[in-house]
N, C-alpha and C positions, 0 to 999 in steps of 0.2 A: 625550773630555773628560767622562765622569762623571759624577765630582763636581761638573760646574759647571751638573749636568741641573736642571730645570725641579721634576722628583719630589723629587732630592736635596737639594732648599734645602727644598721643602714640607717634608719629613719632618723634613728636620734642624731646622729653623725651630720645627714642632711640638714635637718631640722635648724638644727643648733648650731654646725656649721653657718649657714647662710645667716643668721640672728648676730654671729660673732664676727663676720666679716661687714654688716651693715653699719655693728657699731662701733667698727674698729678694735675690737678684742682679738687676744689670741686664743686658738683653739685647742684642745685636746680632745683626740677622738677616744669616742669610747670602742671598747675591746672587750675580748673575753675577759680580761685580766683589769681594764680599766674602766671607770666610770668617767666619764664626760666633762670639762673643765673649760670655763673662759675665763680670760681674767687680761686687766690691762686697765687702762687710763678711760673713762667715760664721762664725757661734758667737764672734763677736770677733775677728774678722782677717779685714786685707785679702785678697781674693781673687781669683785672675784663672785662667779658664779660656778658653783658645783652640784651634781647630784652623784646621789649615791650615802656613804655611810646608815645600815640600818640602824633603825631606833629601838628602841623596847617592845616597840607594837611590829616588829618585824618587815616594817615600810619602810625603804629609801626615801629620803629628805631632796627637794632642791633648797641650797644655801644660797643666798646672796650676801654678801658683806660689802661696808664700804669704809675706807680709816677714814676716821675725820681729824684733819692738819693740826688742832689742839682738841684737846680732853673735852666732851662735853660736862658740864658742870651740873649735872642733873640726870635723872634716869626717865626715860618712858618706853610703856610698852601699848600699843594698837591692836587690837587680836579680835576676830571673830567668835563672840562668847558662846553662839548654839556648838561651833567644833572645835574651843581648845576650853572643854572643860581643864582640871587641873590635874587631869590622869592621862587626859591626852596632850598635853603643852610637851613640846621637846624639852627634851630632858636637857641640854645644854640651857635653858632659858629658863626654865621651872624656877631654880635659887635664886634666877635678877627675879621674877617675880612675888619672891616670899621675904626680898629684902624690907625691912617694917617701915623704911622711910617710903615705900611707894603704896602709894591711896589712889582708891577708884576715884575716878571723877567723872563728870558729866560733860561735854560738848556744848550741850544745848541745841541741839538737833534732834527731834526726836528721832526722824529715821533711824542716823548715824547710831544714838543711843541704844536704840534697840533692837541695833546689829553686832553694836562692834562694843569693847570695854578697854576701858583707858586707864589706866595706871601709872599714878605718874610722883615725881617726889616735890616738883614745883610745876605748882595750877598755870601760874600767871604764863612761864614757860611755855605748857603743854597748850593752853589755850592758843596761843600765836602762833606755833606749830599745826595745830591739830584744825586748823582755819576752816573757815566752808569750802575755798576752794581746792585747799587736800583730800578733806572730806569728799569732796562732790568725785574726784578722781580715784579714788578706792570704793566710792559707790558705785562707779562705772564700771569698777572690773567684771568681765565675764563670768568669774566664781572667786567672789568677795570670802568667801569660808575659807580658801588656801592662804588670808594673809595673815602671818602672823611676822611683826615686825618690834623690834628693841634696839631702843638705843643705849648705850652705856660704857661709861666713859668715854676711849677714841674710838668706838667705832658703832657702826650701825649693819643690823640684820634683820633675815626676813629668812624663813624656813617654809616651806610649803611641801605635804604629801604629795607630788604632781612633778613629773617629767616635764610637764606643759607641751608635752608631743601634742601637735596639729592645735598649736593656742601659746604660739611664742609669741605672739602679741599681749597677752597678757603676761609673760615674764617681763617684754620689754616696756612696759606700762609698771611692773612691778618693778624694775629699776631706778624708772624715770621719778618713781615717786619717791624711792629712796635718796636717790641724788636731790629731790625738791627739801626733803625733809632734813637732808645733811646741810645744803645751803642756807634753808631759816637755822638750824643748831649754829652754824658758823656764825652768822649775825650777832646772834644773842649773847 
């Protein structure tokens, strides 16, 4: 049991701690009993970062969520295709991605392309969204494999296998882009 080590709440505690006070979140520490919790108001929107709940493959998830103030009127999903085959995709997300109105589509970036798979129900949308310089900021991540990110209806997520223990700069990079990507949804 781990993750329920004495080390592993310190670390996370710290860790996550200091990530939740830089960006103005509240925190819940983790415990024998509890998994680890921020959540609050970030650059102007509600925020919620969890880990914890296992999945089918018996790994803890980090969640990020964010509401967005109206319904986005379109679905898309962003995901690293070598690691969420459709056996490994969280199973909360698996059904937004087997809805029929969402179709792969292409960037036009090769790299992008043939890293990442987009799925989306409107191109014109996902294009203006999914821009070279979001692109360029999810290709910067330090492990571009943990993103898996859906938007649909009010809200927007991103699930990653990863504590991000000693790489909370890459959660808060995993944030920032969700909050970028909630902002072009609002415009639109």
């Amino acid at each position: 049991m781990g993750i329920f080590s004495k080390q592993w709440n310190e670390r996370c505690n710290k860790e996550w701690g200091r990530l939740a006070h830089q960006a103005g979140l509240s925190f819940r520490k983790a415990s024998f009993l509890r998994w680890p919790k921020m959540e609050g108001e970030y650059r102007g929107h509600e925020v919620s970062i969890s880990y914890g709940g296992f999945r089918e493959y018996g790994v803890p998830f980090t969640t990020i969520r964010l509401n967005l103030p109206k319904p986005a009127e379109f679905s898309l999903a962003v995901y690293w295709y070598k690691a969420y085959s459709m056996r490994s995709i969280p199973l909360s997300m698996k059904k937004s991605l087997s809805v029929k109105e969402m179709r792969l589509t292409r960037v036009e970036n090769p790299e992008f392309d043939e890293l990442f798979k987009v799925k989306e129900s409107d191109e014109a949308i996902t294009l203006r969204i999914v821009d070279p310089p979001l692109q360029k900021k999810i290709l910067s991540l330090k492990k571009p494999s943990l993103f898996f990110m859906l938007i649909q209806k009010n809200k927007i997520s991103l699930e990653a296998p990863d504590a991000f223990l000693g790489n909370t700069k890459q959660l808060k990079s995993s944030v920032d882009i969700l909050v970028d990507i909630a902002e072009k949804a609002q415009e639109i």
